[in-house]
C-alpha positions as CSV (number, residue, x, y, z in Angstrom):
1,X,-14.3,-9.0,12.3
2,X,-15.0,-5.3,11.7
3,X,-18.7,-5.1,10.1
4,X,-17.7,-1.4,9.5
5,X,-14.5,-1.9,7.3
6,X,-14.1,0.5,4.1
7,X,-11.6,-0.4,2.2
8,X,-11.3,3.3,1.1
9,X,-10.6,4.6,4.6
10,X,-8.3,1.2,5.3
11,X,-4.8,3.4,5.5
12,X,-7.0,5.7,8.1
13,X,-8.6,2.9,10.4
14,X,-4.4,1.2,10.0
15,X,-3.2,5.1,11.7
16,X,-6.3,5.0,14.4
17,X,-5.3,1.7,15.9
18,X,-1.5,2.8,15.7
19,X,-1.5,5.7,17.4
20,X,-4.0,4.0,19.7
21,X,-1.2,1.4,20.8
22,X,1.4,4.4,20.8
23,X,3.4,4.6,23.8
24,X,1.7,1.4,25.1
25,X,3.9,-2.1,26.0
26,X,2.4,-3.4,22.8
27,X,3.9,-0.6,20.7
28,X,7.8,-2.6,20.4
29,X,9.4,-2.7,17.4
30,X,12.3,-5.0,19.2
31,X,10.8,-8.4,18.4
32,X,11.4,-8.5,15.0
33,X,9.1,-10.4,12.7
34,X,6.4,-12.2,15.0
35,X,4.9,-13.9,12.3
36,X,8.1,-15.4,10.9
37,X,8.8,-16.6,15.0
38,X,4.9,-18.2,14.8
39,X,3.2,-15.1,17.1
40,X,0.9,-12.4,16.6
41,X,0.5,-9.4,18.5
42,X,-3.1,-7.4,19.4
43,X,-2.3,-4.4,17.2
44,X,-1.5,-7.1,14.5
45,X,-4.8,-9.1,15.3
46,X,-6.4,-5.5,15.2
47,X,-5.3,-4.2,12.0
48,X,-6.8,-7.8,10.7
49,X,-10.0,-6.6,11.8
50,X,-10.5,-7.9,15.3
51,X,-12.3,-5.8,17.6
52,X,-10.0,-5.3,21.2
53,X,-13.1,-6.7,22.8
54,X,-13.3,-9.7,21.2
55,X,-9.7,-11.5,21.9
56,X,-9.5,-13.1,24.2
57,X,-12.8,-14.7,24.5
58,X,-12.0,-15.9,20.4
59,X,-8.7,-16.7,21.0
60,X,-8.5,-18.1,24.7
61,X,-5.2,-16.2,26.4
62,X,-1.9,-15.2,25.0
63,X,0.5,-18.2,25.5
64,X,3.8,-16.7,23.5
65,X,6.0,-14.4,24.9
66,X,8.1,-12.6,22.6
67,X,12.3,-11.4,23.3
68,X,11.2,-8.2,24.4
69,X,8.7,-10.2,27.3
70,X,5.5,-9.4,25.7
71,X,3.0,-11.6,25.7
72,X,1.1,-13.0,22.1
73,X,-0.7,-15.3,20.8
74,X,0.3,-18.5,18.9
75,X,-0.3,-17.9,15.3
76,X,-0.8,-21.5,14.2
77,X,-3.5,-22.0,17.2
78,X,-5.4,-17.9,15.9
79,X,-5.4,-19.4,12.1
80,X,-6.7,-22.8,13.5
81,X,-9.4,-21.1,15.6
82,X,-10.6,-18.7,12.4
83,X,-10.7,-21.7,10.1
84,X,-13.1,-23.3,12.7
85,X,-15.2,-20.4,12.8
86,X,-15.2,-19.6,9.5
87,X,-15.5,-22.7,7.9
88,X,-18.8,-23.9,8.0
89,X,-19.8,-20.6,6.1
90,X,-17.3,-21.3,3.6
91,X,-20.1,-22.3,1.0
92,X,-22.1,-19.3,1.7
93,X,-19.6,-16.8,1.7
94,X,-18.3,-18.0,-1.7
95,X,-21.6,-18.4,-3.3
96,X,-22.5,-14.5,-2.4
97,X,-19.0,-13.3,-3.7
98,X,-19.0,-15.4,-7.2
99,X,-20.3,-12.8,-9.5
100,X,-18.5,-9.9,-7.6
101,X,-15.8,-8.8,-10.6
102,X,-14.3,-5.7,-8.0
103,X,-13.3,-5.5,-4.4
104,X,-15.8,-2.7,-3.6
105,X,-18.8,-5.1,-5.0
106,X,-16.9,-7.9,-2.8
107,X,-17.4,-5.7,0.2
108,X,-21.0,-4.4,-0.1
109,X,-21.8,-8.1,-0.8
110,X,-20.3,-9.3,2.6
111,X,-21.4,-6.2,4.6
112,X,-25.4,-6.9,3.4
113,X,-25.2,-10.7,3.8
114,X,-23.5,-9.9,7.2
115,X,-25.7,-7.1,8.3
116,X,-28.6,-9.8,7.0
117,X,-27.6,-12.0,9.1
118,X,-27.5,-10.3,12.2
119,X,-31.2,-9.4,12.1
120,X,-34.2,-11.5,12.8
121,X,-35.7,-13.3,10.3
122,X,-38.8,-10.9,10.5
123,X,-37.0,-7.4,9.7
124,X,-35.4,-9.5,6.4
């Protein structure tokens, strides 16, 4: 997940991944609701907040192929694989957001405890 997302400049990060898929075989608008057929694309895995880099080796290869031959991922199998990762910080993540009364208190929380956690235990 993003460790930069701003929930203020959400709508413009949306419009930078779009037009970066614009023109590209991922930019179809043919297959109808992917989610409703059990897929998910890499523009909609992007606009989530999964870095283009990170895919494949987090979600193993696409295995779907949708009606207009694209190939994406399994939905059930990409919401298995984030509750696995996610869940053993459950707890933690819940503890730090529980006296967070506004989204923008929920954020700052999980960008420190995030950016905490990604530096040694020395520079704490």
């Amino acid at each position: 997940m993003s460790a930069n997302f701003d929930v203020r400049g959400s709508d413009l990060e949306d419009e930078r991944i779009m037009a970066e898929y614009r023109g590209t075989a991922e930019d179809v608008n043919d297959d109808g609701d992917l989610a409703e057929a059990g897929m998910v694309s890499e523009v909609d895995l992007r606009l989530w907040g999964y870095r283009k880099q990170d895919l494949e080796s987090l979600f193993g290869p696409r295995t779907e192929i949708t009606a207009s031959g694209r190939q994406v991922w399994n939905l059930d199998h990409v919401h298995a694989i984030e509750a696995q990762q996610l869940a053993p910080f459950r707890g933690r993540i819940m503890r730090e957001l529980r006296h967070c009364r506004d989204i923008q208190t929920a954020l700052e929380t999980l960008q420190h405890m995030f950016d905490k956690l990604g530096q040694p235990t020395t520079e704490r």
